[in-house]
Backbone as JSON Lines, residues from 0, in Angstrom:
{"i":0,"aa":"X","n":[-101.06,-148.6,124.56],"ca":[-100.05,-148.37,123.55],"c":[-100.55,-147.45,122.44]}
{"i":1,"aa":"X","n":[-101.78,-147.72,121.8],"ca":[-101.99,-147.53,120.97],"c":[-102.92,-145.27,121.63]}
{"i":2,"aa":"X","n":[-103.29,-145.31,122.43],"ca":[-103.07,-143.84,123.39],"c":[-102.18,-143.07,123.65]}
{"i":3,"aa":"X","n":[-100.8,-144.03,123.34],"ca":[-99.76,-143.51,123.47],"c":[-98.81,-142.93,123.11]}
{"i":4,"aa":"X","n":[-99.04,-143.14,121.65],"ca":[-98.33,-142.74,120.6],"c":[-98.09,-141.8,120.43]}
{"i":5,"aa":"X","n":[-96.51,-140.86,119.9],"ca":[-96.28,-139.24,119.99],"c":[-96.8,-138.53,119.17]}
{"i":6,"aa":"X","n":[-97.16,-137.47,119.24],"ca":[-97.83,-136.53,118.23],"c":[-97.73,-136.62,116.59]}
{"i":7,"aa":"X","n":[-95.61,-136.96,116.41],"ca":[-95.6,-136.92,115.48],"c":[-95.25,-137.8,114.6]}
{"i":8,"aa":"X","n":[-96.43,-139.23,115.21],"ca":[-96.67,-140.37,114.55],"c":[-97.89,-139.82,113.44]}
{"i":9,"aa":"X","n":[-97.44,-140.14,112.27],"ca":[-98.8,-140.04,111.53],"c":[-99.3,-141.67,111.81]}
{"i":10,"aa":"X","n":[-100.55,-141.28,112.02],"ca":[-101.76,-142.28,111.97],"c":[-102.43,-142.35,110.25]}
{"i":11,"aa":"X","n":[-102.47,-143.84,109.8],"ca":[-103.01,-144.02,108.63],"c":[-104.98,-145.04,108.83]}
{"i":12,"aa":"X","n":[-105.39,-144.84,108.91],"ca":[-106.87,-145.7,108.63],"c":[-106.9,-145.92,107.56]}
{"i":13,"aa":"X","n":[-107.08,-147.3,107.55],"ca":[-106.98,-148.05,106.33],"c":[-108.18,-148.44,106.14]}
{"i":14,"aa":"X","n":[-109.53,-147.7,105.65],"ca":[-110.9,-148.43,105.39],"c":[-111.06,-149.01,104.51]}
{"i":15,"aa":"X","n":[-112.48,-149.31,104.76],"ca":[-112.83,-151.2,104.15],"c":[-112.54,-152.19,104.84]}
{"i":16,"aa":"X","n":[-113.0,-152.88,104.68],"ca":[-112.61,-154.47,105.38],"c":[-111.17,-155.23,104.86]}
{"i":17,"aa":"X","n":[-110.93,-155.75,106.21],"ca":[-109.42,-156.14,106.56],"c":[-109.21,-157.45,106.85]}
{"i":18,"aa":"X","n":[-108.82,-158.12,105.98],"ca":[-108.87,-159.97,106.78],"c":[-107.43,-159.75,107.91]}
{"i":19,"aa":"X","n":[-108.16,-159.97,108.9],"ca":[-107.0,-159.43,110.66],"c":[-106.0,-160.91,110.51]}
{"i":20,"aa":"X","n":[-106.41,-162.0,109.74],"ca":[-105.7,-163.44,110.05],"c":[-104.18,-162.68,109.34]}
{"i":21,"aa":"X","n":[-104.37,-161.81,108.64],"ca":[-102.67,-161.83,108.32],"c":[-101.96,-161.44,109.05]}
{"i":22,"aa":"X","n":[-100.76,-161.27,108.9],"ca":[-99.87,-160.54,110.12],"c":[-98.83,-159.6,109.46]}
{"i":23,"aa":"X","n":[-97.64,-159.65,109.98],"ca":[-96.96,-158.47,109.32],"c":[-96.67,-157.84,108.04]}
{"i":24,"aa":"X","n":[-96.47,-159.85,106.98],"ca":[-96.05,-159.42,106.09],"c":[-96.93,-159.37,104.98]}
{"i":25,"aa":"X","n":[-98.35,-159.58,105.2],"ca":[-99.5,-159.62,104.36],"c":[-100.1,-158.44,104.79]}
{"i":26,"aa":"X","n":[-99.97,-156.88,105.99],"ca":[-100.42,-156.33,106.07],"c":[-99.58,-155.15,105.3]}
{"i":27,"aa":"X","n":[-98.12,-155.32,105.49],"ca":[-97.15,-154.52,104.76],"c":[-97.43,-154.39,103.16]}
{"i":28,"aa":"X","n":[-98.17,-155.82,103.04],"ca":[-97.87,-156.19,101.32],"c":[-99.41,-155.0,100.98]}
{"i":29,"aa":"X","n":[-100.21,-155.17,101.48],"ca":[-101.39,-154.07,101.38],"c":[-101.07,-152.44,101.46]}
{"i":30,"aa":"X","n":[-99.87,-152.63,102.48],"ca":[-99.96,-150.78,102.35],"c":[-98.93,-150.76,101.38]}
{"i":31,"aa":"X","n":[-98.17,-151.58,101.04],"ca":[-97.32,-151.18,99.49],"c":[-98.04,-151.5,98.5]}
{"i":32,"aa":"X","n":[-99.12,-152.35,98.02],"ca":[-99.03,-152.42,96.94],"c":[-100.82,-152.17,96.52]}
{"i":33,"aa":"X","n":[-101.37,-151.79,97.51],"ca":[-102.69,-151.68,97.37],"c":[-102.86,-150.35,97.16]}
{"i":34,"aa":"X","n":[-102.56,-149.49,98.84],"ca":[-102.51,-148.14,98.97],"c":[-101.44,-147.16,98.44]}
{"i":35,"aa":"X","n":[-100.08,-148.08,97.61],"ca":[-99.18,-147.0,97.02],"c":[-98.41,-146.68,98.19]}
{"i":36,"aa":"X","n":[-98.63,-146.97,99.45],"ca":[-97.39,-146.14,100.55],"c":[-96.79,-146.73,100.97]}
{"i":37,"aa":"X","n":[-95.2,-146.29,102.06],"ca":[-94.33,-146.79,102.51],"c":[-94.44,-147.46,103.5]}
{"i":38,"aa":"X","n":[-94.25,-148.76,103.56],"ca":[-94.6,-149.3,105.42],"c":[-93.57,-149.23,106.2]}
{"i":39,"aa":"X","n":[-92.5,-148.9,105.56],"ca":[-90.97,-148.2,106.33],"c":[-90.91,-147.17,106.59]}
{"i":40,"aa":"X","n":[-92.09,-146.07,106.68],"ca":[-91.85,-144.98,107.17],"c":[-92.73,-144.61,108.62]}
{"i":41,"aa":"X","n":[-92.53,-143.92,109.18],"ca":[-92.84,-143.67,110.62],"c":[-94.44,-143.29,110.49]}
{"i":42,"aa":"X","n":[-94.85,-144.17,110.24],"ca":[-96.46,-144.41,110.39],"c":[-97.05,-145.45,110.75]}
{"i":43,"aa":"X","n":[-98.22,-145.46,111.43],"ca":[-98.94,-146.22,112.09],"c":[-99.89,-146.45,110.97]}
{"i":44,"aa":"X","n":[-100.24,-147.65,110.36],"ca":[-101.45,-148.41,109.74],"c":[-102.33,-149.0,110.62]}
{"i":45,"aa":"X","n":[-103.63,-148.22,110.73],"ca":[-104.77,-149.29,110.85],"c":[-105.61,-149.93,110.19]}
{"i":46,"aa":"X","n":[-105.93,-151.39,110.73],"ca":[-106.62,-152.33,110.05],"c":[-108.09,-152.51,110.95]}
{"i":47,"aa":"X","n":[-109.32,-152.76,110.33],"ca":[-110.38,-153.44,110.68],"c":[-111.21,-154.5,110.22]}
{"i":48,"aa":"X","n":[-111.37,-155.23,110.79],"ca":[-112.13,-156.41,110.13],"c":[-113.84,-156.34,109.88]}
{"i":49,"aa":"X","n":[-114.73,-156.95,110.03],"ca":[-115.76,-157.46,109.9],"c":[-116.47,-157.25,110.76]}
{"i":50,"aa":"X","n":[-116.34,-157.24,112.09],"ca":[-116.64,-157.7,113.51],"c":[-117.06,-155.98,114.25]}
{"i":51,"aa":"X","n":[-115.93,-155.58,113.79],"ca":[-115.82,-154.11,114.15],"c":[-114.91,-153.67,115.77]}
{"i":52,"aa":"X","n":[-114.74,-154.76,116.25],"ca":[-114.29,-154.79,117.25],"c":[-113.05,-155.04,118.02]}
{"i":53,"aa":"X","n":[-112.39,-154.95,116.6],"ca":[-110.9,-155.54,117.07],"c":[-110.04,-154.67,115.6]}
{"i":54,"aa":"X","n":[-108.79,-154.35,116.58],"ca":[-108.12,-153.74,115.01],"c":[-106.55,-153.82,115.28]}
{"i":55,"aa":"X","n":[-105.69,-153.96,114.16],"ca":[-104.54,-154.39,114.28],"c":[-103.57,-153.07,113.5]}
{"i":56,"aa":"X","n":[-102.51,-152.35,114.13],"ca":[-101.85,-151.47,113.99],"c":[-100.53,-152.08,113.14]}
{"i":57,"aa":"X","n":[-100.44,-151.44,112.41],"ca":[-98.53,-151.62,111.97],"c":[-97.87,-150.96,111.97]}
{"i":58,"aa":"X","n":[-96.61,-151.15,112.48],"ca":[-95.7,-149.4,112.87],"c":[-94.39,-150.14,112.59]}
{"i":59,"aa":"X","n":[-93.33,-149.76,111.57],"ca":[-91.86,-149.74,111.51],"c":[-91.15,-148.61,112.35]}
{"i":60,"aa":"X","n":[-90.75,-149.72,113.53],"ca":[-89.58,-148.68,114.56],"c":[-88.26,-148.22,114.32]}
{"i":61,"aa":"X","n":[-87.94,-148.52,112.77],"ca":[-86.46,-148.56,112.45],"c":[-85.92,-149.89,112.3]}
{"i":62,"aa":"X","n":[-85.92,-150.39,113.58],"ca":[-85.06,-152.07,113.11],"c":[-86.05,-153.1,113.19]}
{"i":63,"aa":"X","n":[-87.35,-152.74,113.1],"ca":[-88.59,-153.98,112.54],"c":[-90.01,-153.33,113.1]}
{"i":64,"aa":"X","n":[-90.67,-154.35,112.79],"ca":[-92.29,-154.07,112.96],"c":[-92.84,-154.26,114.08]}
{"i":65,"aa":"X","n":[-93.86,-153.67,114.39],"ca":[-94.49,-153.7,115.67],"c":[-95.98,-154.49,115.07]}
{"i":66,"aa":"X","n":[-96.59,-155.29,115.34],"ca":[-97.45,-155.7,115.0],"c":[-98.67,-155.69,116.13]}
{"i":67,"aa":"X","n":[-99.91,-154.54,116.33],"ca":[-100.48,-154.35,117.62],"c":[-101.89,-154.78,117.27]}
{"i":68,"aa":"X","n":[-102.23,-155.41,118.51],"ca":[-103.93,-155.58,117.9],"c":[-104.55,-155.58,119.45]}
{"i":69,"aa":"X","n":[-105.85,-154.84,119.03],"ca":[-106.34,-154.37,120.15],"c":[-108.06,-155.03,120.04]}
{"i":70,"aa":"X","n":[-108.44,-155.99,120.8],"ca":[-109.92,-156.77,121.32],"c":[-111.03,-155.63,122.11]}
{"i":71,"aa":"X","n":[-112.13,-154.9,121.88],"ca":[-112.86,-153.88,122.66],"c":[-113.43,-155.2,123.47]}
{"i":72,"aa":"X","n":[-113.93,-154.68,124.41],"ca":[-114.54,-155.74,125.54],"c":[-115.99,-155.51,125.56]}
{"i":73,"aa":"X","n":[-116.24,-154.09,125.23],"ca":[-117.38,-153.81,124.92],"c":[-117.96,-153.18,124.09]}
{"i":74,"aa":"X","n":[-118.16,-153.09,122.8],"ca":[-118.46,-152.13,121.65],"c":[-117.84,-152.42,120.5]}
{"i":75,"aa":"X","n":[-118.17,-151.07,119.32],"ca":[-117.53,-151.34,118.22],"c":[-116.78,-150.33,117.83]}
{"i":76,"aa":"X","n":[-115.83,-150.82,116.7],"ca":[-115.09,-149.23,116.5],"c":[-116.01,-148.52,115.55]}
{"i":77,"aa":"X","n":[-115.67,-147.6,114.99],"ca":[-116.76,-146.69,114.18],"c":[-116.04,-146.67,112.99]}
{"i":78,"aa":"X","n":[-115.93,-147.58,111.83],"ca":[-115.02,-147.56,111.04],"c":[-115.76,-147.12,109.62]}
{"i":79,"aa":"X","n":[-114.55,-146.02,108.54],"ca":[-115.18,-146.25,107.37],"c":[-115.18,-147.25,106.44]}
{"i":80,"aa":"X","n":[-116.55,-147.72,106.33],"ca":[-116.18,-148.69,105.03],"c":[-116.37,-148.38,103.62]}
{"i":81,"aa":"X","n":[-116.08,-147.56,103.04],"ca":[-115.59,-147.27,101.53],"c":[-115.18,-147.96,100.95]}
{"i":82,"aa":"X","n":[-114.36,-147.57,100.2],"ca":[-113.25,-148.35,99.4],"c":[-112.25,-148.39,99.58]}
{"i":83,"aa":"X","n":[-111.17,-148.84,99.9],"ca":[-110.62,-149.35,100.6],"c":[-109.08,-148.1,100.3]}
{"i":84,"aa":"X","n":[-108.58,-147.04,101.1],"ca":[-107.91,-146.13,100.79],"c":[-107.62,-145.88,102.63]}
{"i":85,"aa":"X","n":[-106.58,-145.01,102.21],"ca":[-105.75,-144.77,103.58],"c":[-106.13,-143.36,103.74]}
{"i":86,"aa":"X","n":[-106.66,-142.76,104.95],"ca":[-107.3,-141.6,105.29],"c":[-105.63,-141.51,106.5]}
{"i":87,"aa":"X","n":[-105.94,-140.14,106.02],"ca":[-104.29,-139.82,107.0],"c":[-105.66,-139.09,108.32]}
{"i":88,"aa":"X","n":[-104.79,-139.29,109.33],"ca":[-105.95,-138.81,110.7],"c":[-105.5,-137.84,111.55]}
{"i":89,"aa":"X","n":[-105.87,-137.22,111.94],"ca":[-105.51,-135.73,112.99],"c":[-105.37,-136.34,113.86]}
{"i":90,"aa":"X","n":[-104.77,-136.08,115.14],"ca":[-104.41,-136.28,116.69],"c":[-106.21,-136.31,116.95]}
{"i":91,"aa":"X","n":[-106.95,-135.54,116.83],"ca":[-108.32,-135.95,117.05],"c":[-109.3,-136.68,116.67]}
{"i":92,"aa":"X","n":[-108.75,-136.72,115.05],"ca":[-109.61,-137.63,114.96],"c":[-109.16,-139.29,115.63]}
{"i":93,"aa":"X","n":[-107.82,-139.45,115.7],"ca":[-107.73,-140.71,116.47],"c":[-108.23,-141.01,117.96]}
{"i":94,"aa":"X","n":[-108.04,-139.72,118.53],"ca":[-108.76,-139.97,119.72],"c":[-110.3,-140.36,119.73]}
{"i":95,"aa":"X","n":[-111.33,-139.8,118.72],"ca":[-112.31,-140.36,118.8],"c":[-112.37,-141.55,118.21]}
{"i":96,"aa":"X","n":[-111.82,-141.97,117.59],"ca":[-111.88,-143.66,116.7],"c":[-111.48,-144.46,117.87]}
{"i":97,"aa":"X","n":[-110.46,-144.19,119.17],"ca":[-110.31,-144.99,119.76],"c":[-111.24,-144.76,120.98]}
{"i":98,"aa":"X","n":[-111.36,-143.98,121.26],"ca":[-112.99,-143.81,122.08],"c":[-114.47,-144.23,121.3]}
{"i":99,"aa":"X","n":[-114.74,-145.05,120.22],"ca":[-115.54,-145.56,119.9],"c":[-116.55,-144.19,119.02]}
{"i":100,"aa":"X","n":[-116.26,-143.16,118.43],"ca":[-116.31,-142.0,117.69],"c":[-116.18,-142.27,116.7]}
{"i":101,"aa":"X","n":[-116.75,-141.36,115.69],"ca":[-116.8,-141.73,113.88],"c":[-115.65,-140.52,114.04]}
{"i":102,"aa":"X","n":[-114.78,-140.57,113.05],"ca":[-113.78,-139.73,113.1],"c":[-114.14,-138.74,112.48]}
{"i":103,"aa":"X","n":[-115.44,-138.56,111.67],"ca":[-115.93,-136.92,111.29],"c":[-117.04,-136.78,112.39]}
{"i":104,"aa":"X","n":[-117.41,-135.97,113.07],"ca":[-118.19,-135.25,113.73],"c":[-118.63,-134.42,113.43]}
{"i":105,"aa":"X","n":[-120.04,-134.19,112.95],"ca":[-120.67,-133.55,112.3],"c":[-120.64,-131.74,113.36]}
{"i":106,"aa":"X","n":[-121.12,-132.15,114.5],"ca":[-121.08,-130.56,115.3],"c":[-119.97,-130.47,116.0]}
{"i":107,"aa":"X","n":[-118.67,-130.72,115.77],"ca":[-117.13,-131.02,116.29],"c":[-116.95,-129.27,115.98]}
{"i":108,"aa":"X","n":[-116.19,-128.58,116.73],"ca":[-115.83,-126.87,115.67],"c":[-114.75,-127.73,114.88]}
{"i":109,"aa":"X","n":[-114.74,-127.28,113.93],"ca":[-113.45,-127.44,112.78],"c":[-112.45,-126.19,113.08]}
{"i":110,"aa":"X","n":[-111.55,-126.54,112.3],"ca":[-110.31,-125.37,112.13],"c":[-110.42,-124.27,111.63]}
{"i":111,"aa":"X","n":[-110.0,-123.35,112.02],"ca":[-110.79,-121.55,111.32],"c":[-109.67,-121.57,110.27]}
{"i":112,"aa":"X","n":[-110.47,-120.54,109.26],"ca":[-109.5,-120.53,108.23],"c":[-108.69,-118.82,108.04]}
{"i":113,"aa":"X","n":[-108.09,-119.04,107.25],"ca":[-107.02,-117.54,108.17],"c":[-107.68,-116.69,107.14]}
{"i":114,"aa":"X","n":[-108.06,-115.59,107.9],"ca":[-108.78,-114.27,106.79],"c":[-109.06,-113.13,107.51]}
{"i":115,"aa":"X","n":[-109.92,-112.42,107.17],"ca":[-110.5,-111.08,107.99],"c":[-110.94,-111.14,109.21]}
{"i":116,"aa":"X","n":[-110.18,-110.5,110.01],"ca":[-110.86,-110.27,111.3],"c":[-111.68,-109.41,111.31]}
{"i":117,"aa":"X","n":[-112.92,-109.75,112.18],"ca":[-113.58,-108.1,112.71],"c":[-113.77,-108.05,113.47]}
């Protein structure tokens, strides 16, 4: 599910540590009133806990919440723990967070920036 998602889902990472025991309406109450953003809008919130190994998605489909949580069988996720703020994520960088990847990659090419050709 969480592989599956269309391009033009924004993905939110929510770093710092995440108590996972809540569920919809204690994770909603965090992205409104912690992070300042909408949990009614067509974005995906992720959560991580402690463990590193398990993380719980929130997505409003229009007529309610999707509440997703995903158990690794083997490993950890690569999460930031900062302070606790919503990093908006590229189509790539989610692919490596869910392939067990730090979502900056130090020798990754980055995006060229528009200027002089030669």
């Amino acid at each position: 599910m969480l592989n599956d998602l269309t391009s033009n889902t924004q993905v939110y990472l929510v770093t710092g540590y995440s108590d996972l025991r809540r569920g919809i309406d204690g994770l909603a109450a965090i992205v409104q009133s912690q992070l300042r953003l909408d949990p009614f809008c067509k974005a995906l919130f992720l959560f991580c806990g402690r463990r590193c190994d398990r993380i719980k998605g929130l997505l409003w489909e229009g007529d309610g919440f999707l509440l997703l949580y995903k158990r690794l069988d083997n490993g950890r996720f690569q999460w930031p723990r900062n302070e606790t703020e919503a990093l908006l994520l590229s189509p790539q960088q989610k692919r490596w967070l869910l392939e067990g990847l730090k979502i900056e990659q130090p020798k990754a090419i980055r995006e060229g920036k528009p200027g002089i050709l030669y």
